[in-house]
GULOFI-692652 format. One record per residue (C-alpha): residue in three letters; x, y, z. Coordinates in steps of 0.25 Angstrom, whole numbers, padded with zeros to 4 digits, always signed. Each point is the difference from the previous one (the first is absolute). Last residue first. Layout:
N
AlaXYZ...
END
This chain:
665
Unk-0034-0034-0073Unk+0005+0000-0016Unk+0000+0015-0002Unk+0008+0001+0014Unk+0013-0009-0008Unk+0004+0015-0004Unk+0000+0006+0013Unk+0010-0010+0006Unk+0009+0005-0012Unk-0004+0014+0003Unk+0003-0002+0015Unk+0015-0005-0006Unk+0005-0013-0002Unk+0013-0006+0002Unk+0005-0016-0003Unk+0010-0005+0011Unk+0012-0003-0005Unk+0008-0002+0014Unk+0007+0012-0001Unk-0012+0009-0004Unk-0009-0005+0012Unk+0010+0002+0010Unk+0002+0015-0007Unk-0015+0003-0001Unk-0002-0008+0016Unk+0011+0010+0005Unk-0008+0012-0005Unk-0013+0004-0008Unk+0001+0014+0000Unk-0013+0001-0008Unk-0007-0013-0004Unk+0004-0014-0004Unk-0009-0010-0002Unk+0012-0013+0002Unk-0003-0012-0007Unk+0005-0016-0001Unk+0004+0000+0014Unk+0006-0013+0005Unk+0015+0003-0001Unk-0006+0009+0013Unk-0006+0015+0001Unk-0008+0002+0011Unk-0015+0003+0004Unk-0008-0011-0008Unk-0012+0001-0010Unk-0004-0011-0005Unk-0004+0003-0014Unk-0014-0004-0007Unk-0005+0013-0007Unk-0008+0002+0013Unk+0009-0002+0009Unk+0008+0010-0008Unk-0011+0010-0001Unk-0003+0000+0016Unk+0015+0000+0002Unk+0000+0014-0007Unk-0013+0004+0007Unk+0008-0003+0013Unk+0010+0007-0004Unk-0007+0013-0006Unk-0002+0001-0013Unk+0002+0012-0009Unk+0013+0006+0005Unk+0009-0011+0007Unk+0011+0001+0009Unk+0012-0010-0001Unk-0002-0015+0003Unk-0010-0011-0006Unk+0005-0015+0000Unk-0005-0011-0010Unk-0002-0015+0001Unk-0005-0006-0013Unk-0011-0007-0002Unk-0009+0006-0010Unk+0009+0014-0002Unk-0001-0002-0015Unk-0013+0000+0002Unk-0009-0012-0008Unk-0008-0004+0011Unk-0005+0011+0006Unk-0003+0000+0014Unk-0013+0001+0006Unk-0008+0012+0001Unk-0003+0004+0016Unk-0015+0009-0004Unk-0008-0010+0006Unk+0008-0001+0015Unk+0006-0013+0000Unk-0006-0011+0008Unk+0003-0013-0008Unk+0015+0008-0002Unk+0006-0003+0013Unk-0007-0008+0010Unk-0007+0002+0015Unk-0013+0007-0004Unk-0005+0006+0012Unk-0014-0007+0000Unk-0003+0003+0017Unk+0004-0016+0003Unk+0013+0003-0008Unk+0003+0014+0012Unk-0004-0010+0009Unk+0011-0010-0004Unk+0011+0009-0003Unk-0003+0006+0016Unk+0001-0015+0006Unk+0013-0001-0006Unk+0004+0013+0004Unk-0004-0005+0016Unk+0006-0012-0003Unk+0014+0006-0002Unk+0006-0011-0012Unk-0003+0010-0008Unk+0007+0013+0003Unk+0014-0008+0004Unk-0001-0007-0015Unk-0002+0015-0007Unk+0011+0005+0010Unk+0011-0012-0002Unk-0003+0003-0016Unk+0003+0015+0001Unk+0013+0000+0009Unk+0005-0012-0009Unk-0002+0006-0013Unk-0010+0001-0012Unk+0004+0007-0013Unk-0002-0015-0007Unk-0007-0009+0009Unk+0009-0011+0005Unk-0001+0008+0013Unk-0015-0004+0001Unk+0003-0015-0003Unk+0010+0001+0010Unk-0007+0006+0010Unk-0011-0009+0000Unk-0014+0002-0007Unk-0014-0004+0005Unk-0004+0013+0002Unk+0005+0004-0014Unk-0008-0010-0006Unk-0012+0002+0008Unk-0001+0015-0002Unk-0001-0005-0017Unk+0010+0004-0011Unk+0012-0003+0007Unk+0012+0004-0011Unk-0010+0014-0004Unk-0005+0002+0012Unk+0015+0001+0007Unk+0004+0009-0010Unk-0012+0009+0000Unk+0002+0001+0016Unk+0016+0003-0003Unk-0006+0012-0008Unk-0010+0002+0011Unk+0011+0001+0011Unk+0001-0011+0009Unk+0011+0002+0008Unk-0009-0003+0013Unk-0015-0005-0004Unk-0008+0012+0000Unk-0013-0008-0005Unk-0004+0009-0010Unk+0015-0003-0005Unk-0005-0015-0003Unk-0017+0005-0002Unk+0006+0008-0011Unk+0008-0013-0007Unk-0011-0007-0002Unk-0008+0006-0008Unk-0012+0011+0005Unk-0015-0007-0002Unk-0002+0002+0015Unk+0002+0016-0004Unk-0013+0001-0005Unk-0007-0002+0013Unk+0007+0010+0007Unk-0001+0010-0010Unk-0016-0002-0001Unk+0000+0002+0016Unk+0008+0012-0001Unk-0010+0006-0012Unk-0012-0004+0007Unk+0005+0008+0013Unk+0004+0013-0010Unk-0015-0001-0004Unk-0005-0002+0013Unk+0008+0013+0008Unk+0013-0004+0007Unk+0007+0014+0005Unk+0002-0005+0012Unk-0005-0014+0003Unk-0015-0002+0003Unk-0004-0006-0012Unk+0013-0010-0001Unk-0006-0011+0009Unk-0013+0000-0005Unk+0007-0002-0014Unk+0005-0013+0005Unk+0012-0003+0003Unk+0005-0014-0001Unk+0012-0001-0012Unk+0007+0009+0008Unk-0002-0008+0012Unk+0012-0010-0006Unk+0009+0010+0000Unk+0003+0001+0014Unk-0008+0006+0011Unk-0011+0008-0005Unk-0012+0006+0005Unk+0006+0002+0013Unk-0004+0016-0001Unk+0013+0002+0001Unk+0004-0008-0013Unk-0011+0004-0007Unk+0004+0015+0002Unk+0014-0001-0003Unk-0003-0008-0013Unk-0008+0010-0004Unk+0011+0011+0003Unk+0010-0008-0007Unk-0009-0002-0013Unk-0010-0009-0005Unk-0004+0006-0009Unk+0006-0008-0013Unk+0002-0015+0006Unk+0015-0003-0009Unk+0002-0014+0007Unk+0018+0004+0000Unk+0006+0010-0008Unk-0014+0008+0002Unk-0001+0000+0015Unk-0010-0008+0005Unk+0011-0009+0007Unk+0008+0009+0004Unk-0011+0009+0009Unk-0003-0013+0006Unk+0015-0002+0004Unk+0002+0014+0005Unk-0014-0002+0008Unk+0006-0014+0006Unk+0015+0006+0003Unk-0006+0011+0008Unk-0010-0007+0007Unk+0012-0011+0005Unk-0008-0013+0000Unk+0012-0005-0007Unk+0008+0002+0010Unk+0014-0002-0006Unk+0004+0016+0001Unk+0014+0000-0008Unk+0010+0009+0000Unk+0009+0004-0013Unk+0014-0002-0006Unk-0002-0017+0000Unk+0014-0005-0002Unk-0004-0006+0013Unk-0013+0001+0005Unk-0005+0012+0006Unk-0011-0002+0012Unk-0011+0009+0005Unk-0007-0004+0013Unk-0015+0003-0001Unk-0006+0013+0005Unk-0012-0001-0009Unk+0003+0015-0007Unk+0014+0003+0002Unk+0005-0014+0000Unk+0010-0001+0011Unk+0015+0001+0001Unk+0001+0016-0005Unk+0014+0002-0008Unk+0010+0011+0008Unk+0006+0011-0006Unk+0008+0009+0006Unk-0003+0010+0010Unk+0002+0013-0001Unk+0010+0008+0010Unk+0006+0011-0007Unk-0009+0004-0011Unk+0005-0002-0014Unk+0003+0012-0011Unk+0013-0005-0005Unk-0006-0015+0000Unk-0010+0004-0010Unk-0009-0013-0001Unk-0001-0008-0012Unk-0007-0002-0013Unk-0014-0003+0003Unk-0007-0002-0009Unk-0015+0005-0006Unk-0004-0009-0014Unk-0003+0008-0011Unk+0011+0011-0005Unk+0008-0012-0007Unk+0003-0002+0015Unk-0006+0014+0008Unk+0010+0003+0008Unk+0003+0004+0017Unk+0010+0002+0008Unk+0000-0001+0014Unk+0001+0009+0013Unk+0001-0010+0011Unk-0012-0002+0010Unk-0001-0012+0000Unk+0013-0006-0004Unk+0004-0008-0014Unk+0014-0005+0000Unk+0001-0003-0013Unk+0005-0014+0002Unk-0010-0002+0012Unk-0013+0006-0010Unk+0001-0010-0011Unk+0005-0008+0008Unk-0013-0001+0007Unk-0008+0000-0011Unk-0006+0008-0012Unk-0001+0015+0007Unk-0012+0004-0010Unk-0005+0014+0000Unk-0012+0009+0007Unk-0002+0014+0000Unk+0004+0003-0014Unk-0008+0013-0007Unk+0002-0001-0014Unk+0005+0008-0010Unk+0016-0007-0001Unk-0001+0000+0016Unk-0009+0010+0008Unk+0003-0003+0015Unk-0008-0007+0011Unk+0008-0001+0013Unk+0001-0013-0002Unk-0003-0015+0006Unk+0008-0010-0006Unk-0005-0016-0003Unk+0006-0012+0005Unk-0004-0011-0006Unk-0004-0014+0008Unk-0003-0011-0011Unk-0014-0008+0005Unk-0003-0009-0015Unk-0009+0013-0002Unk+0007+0009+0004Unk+0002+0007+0015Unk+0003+0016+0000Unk+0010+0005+0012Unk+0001+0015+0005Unk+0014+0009+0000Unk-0004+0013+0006Unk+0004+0014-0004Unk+0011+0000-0011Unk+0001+0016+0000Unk+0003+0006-0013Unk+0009+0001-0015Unk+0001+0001-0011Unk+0003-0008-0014Unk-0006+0003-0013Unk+0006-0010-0013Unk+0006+0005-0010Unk-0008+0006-0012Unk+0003-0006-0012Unk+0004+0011-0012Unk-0003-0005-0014Unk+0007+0005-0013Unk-0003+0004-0012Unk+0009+0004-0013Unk+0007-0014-0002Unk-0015-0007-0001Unk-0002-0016+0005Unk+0002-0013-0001Unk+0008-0003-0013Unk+0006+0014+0001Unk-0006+0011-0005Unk+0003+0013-0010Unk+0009+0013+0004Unk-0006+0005-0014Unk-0014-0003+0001Unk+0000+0007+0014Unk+0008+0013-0004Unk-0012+0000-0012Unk-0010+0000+0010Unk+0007+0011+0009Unk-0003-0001+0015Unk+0011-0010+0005Unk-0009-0008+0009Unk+0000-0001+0015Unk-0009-0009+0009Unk-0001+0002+0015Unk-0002-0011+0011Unk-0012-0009+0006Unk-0010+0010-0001Unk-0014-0002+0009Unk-0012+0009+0000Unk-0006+0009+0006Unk+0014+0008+0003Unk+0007+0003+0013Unk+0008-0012+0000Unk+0009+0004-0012Unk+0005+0015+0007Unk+0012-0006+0004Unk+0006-0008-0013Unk-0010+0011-0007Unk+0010+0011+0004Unk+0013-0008-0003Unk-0004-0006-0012Unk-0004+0016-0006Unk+0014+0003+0005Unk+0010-0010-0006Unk-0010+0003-0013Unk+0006+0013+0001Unk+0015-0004+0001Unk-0003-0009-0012Unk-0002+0013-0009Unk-0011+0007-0005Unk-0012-0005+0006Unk-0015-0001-0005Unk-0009-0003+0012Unk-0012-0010+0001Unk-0008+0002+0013Unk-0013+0003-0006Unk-0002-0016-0005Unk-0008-0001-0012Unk-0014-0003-0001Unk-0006-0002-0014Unk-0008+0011-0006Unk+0004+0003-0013Unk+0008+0012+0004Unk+0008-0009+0010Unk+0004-0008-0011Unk+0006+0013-0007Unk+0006+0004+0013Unk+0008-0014+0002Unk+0004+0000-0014Unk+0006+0014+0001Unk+0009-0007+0013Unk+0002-0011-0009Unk+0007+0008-0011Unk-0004+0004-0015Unk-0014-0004-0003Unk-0003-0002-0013Unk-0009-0009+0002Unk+0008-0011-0007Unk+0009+0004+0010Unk-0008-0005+0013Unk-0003-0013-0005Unk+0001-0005+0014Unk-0006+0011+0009Unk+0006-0001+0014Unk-0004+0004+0013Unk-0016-0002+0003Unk-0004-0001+0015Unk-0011-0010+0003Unk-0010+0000+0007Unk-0007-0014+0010Unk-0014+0002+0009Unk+0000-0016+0003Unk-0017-0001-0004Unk+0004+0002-0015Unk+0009-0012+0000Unk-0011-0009+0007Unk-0009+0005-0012Unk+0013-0005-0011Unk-0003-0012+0005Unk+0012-0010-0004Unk+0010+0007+0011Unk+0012+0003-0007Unk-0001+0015+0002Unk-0004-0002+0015Unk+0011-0009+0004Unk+0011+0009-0007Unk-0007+0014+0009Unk+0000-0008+0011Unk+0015-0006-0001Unk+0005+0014-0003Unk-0009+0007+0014Unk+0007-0009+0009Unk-0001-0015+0006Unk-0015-0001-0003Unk-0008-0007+0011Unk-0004-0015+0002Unk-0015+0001+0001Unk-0007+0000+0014Unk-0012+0007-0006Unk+0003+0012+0008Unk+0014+0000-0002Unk-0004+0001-0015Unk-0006+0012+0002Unk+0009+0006+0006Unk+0010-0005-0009Unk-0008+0007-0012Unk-0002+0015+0007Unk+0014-0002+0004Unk+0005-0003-0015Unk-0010+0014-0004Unk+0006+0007+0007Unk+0014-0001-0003Unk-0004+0000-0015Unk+0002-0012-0007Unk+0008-0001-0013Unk+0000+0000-0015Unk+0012+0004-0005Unk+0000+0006-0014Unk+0005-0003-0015Unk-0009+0008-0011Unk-0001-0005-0014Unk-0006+0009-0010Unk-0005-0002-0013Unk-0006+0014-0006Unk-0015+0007+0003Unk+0005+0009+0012Unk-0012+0005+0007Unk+0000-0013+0011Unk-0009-0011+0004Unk-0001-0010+0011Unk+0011+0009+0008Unk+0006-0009+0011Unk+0000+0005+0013Unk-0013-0004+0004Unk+0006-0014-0001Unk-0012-0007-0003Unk+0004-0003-0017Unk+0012-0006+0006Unk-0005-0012+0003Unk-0008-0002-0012Unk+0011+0004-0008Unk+0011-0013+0008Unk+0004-0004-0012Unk+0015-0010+0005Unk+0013+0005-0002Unk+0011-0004-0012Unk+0013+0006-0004Unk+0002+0007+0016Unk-0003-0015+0005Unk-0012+0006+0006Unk-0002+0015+0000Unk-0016-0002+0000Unk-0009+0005-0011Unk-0009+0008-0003Unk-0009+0002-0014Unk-0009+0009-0009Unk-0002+0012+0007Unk-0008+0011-0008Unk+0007+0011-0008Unk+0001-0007-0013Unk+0010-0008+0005Unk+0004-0001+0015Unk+0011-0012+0005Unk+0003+0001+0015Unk+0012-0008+0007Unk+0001-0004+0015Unk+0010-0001+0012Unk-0005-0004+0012Unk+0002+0009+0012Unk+0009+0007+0010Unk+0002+0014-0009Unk+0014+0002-0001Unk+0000+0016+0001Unk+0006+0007-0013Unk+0012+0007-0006Unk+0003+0004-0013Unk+0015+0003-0003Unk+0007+0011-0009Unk+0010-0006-0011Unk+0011+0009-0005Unk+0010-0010+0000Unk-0009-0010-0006Unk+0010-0011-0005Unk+0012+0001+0012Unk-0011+0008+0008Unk-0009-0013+0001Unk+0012-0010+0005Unk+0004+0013+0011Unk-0015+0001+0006Unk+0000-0014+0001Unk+0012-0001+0007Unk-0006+0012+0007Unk-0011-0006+0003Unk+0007-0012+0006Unk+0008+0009+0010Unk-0010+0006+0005Unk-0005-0014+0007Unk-0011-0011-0003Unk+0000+0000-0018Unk-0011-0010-0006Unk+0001-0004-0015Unk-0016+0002-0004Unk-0009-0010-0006Unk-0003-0001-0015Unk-0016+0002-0005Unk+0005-0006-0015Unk-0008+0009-0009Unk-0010-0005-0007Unk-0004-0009+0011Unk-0005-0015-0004Unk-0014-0001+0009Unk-0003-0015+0006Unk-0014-0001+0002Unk-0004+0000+0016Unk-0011-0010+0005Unk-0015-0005+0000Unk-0002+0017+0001Unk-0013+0004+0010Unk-0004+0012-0007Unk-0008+0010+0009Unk+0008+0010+0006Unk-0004+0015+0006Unk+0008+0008-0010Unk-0007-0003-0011Unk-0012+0007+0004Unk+0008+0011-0004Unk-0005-0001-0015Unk+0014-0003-0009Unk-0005-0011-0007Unk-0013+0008-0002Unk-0013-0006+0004Unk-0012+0001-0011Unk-0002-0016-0003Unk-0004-0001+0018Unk-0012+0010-0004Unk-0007-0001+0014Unk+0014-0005+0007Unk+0006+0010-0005Unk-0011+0010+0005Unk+0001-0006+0013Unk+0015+0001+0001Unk-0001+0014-0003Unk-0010+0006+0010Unk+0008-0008+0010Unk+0014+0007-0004Unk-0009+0014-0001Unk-0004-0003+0016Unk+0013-0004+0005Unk+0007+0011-0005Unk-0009+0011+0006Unk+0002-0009+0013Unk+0016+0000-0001Unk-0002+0016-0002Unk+0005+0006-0012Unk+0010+0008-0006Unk+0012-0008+0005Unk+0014+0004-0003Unk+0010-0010+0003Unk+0005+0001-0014Unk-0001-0015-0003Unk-0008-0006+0008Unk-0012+0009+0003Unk+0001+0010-0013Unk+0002-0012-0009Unk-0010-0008+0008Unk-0010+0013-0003Unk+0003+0001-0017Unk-0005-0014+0000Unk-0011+0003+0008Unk-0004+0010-0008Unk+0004-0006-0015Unk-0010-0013+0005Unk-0010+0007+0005Unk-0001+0009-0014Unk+0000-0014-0009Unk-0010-0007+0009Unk-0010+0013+0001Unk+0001+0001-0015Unk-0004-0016-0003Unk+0009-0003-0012
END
C-alpha cells in the first residue's frame, strides 16, 4: 500500500476524532484542507489503494437506487413516556418492587433520528435506520459522512452501537439560509433535517448537511462483559464514538427529579436540540430481569418536555392577503425567545379567532411554540391589561390594493375578490411553482418577487416566456443558475395533470383532491366541460369542491388562461405526461384496487410518500374509514379511524406491511 496514503489517512482520521468528538482541535481548518486535498489526489492516482475507512469517505459519493431493508438483532423498541413526577415515581415504584436496589441512568433526549451501527473486525460494516424497530432500511453510506461516527475502531469484536443522528443548531440555520436563498421550502426543525438528510439517495448531499451523532446505548453490551450502561457508555467513549457529556448516574428518583428539572430550564441553551430526558435502570442484569413489554422496555422511561409558554407585548396586529385573497391577521411582538427561537411574529387565524379571545393591541399575551414549531398565540393576560385598550376591530379594505374585503357566510375568513390584487397574483405565482403544485426548482419567492416587479410576469402564463436576457440582470442570477431556470421551466410542461389543477389554485382544491380529479377527468377538457353533478358523483368529491372547479371554468378569462398555457406545450392529461421516473402501478398488488386509509404517525415514510407507494401499488387512497374501506395502514397512535376501522371489519396493516409490498414498486 502507498505509504503516504496509509499515513494521511491514520492522520486525518485521528484529526476528525479530535474536531468532532472531543472538541479539541490540533490543527488549523487550512492545515486540514491541505492534507485532505493531498489525499484525495493520491486516491484518485491509485484508486485500487483506498482504505474503507479513508476520510475521504466523508464527503459522499454513492448515489443509492434505494434503501435495503435491515432486520435488527435486537429489536430497537420505543420508550413508555412519563409527563409529570408522579409517573416517575410509578415507574420508580414498579422497578424497586423487582430491583429494590436499582440505581438510574439519566440522559438528554437527543432530537434526532434514531440509528444502529454494526462493527466487526474493527472496521464499520453497516447502518441502519430504526424503522419498524424489527426491521430498518441500510443507510451505511449515509452514515459513513457523519463525522461522528467512527470509520474504524481498536476493539476487534462484534459490536452494535445505537445513536441519534441529529443536526446541530448551526448547522440547520446554515442549511435554511441557504435554502431561503434558493426559494426552497424550508426545514420545519433541526429532526426533520437531520431525517431528510439521512434518506437522501446521494450520500454527497448528506455529507454537505453538517449532521453528528451522540452514541448512547451499546446493544450486545453483556456479551462484552460489560456490567452497566453507564460502564458501557465510557467503554464506547474509549473507542472513539461521541457520547453525550451530560449523562448522570443517580441514586434514587428524587435525584433524577432534579437532573429533569435542571435541563427542563436549562434545555435551550445547548447547540443542539433535546426533546425530553431518557432514564434507564443502570445494571444490565437488573434490565434483563425487569424484561419488556410488547412495545417497549420495563427498565427505561421517556420524559416529554411540556410545551414553553411566556409571555410579551402584542405590538401591532397587520393583515397578510393569500392567494385565493384570504385576509389573516397576524401579531406583531415584542420579540421573545420561545422553545430556542426568537418569535417576533405569530399567526392570529381570523377574526374569531381573535374576538372570542379578546385579543387587544397592546395586551400582554401568551405565547407557545405548537409541537415546539409553529409560534401561537395563546391569549392575552387579562390580569395584567391596560385600562383603556381598544378592542378589536377587522380592517374593511385589502391591505395591499385597497379593495373592499367580504366574508361569505359560514365562511371564517375575509376575501379580496380583485383579482388584480398584486398580493394575491405574486402568492398565486409563488403556488404554482411550488413543488406540490408545477415543481420549477429556482425559482423561488424572491425570484418570483423580482419578475413580478420588474413586470416580467403577470400570471403564469409569462412564466413560460422569459428569456434568459430577462433573468441576467436579476440579483443573484449569473448564466449558469439562468440556464438552469430556464431548463426547469421547460421540463415542467411534461408535469401530469393533476399538478397543473392545484398549480392552478383553484379554491378547495388541494393536490390530493387534484389527483383525484385527474385521475376521474384525465384530460383539462373533460373536466372543463363537466357539471356539478358529474364532479359531485366523484368519489371524495363534495358539493363546495365541485361548484368551485365548475365556477373557476366557466370564467372566460380562466378559460382563456388554460388555453395559452396548452398553446405553450403544457401537457394537459394525466399519465401521457408523467415525469420519467413515475412507475406504474403493479398489477398483481394485493392492494390493486382497493381503497385504503392512512392514520397514526409513521416512522420510515412520510405520508405523502406513504400515499405515493400506495398509488403506486394500485390503492385509492381515501381520507375516512367507511363500510367501503377494504384497508387501514395503521401507524403509531392511530385513534378513532383504528377503532371505526376495527368495528366495521376492516383489514389492518402496519408501515412494515406497506414496506413489504415496496419490493415489488
Amino acid at each position: 500500500m502507498n505509504l503516504r496514503i496509509q499515513e494521511l489517512t491514520k492522520l486525518l482520521n485521528q484529526y476528525n476524532h479530535e474536531y468532532y468528538t472531543l472538541d479539541q482541535p490540533s490543527v488549523t481548518d487550512r492545515e486540514y484542507d491541505r492534507l485532505m486535498q493531498e489525499l484525495l489526489e493520491l486516491e484518485a492516482a491509485y484508486p485500487g489503494e483506498v482504505h474503507p475507512n479513508s476520510p475521504s469517505q466523508r464527503v459522499g459519493g454513492a448515489i443509492s437506487p434505494g434503501f435495503e431493508k435491515v432486520v435488527h438483532t435486537f429489536p430497537m423498541l420505543s420508550l413508555e413516556n412519563a409527563f409529570n413526577e408522579g409517573d416517575f415515581r410509578d415507574f420508580d415504584n414498579r422497578v424497586k418492587k423487582t430491583a429494590p436496589d436499582a440505581t438510574y441512568a439519566c440522559e438528554l433526549k437527543i432530537d434526532g433520528l434514531a440509528v444502529t451501527l454494526h462493527y466487526e473486525n474493527g472496521n464499520f460494516l453497516r447502518g441502519a435506520t430504526r424503522g419498524d424497530g424489527d426491521i430498518g432500511e441500510d443507510i451505511t453510506q449515509n452514515l459513513k459522512t457523519v463525522s461522528a461516527v467512527p470509520l474504524q475502531i481498536e476493539d476487534k469484536r462484534a459490536l452494535e452501537v445505537r445513536g441519534e443522528v441529529y443536526m446541530p443548531k448551526k448547522s440547520f440555520d446554515r442549511l435554511n439560509g441557504a435554502r431561503a436563498e434558493k426559494g426552497e421550502g424550508l426545514f420545519a426543525n433541526p429532526r426533520n433535517a437531520a431525517a431528510g438528510s439521512l434518506r437522501q439517495l446521494d450520500s454527497k448531499v448528506v455529507a454537505k448537511r453538517g449532521l453528528s451523532m451522540f452514541s448512547y446505548n451499546v446493544a450486545n453490551a453483556q456479551s462484552l462483559g460489560l456490567l452497566s450502561h453507564s460502564e458501557s457508555l465510557d467503554f464506547i467513549e474509549g473507542l472513539g464514538f461521541s457520547v453525550n457529556p451530560e449523562r448522570k448516574l443517580c441514586q434514587d428518583i428524587d435525584k433524577v427529579l432534579e437532573y429533569i428539572e435542571k435541563w427542563t430550564s436549562l434545555r435551550f441553551g445547548l447547540p443542539y436540540e433535546i426533546d425530553g430526558i431518557v432514564i434507564k435502570v443502570d445494571g444490565l442484569e437488573l434490565q434483563e430481569k425487569l424484561g419488556f413489554t410488547v412495545k417497549s422496555p420495563r427498565w427505561a422511561i421517556a420524559y416529554k418536555f411540556p410545551a414553553e409558554e411566556v409571555q410579551t407585548i402584542l405590538k401591532d396586529i397587520i393583515f397578510t392577503v393569500g392567494r385565493t385573497g384570504n385576509i389573516t391577521p397576524n401579531a406583531v411582538l415584542e420579540p421573545v425567545r420561545v422553545a430556542g427561537t426568537k418569535v417576533s411574529r405569530a399567526t392570529l387565524h381570523n377574526e374569531d379567532y381573535i374576538r372570542e379571545r379578546d385579543i387587544r393591541i397592546g395586551d400582554r399575551v401568551v405565547i407557545r411554540k405548537a409541537g415546539e414549531i409553529i409560534p401561537e398565540v395563546v391569549g392575552p393576560d387579562l390580569e395584567s391589561r391596560i385600562e383603556g385598550l381598544a378592542p378589536f376591530e377587522m380592517i374593511h379594505d385589502c391591505p395591499r390594493c385597497g379593495s373592499e374585503i367580504v366574508r361569505e357566510p359560514g365562511e371564517a375568513d375575509y376575501f379580496c375578490l380583485n383579482t388584480d390584487c398584486p398580493a394575491r397574483i405574486t402568492e398565486s405565482l409563488i403556488h404554482f411553482v411550488s413543488r406540490n403544485a408545477m415543481n420549477i426548482n429556482g425559482l423561488g419567492i424572491k425570484v418570483i418577487q423580482q419578475l413580478f416587479q420588474e413586470k416580467l410576469i403577470a400570471n403564469v402564463a409569462d412564466i413560460y416566456q422569459l428569456q434568459k436576457e430577462q433573468l441576467l440582470p436579476l440579483e443573484r442570477m449569473g448564466e449558469k443558475k439562468a440556464s438552469k431556470l430556464l431548463d426547469a421551466i421547460e421540463n415542467s410542461k411534461q408535469n401530469n395533470l393533476d399538478r397543473l389543477l392545484f398549480g392552478l389554485g383553484i379554491r378547495h382544491v388541494g393536490s390530493k383532491t387534484a389527483k383525484v380529479l385527474a385521475n376521474t377527468f384525465p384530460t383539462i377538457d373533460c373536466l372543463m366541460a363537466a357539471a356539478v353533478d358529474d364532479i359531485i358523483k366523484v368519489d371524495e368529491i363534495g358539493e363546495a369542491v365541485a361548484r368551485s372547479v365548475v365556477h373557476y371554468f366557466s370564467q372566460d378569462a380562466n378559460r382563456a388562461l388554460i388555453a395559452q398555457l396548452e398553446g405553450i406545450g403544457l401537457n394537459m392529461t394525466q399519465g401521457t405526461g408523467a415525469p420519467r421516473e413515475a412507475k406504474a402501478p403493479v398489477a398483481d398488488s394485493v392492494l390493486s384496487g382497493k381503497t385504503v386509509v392512512l392514520t397514526g404517525t409513521l416512522h420510515q415514510l412520510t405520508r405523502a410518500e406513504a400515499q405515493s407507494l400506495l398509488e403506486q401499488l394500485g390503492a385509492k387512497v381515501t381520507g375516512s374509514v367507511s363500510k367501503n374501506t377494504d384497508f387501514l395502514i395503521a401507524g403509531e397512535k392511530a385513534g378513532s379511524k383504528l377503532a371505526k376501522a376495527e368495528s366495521l371489519g376492516v383489514a389492518i396493516m402496519t408501515e412494515a406491511d406497506l414496506l413489504a409490498m415496496k419490493e415489488g414498486v
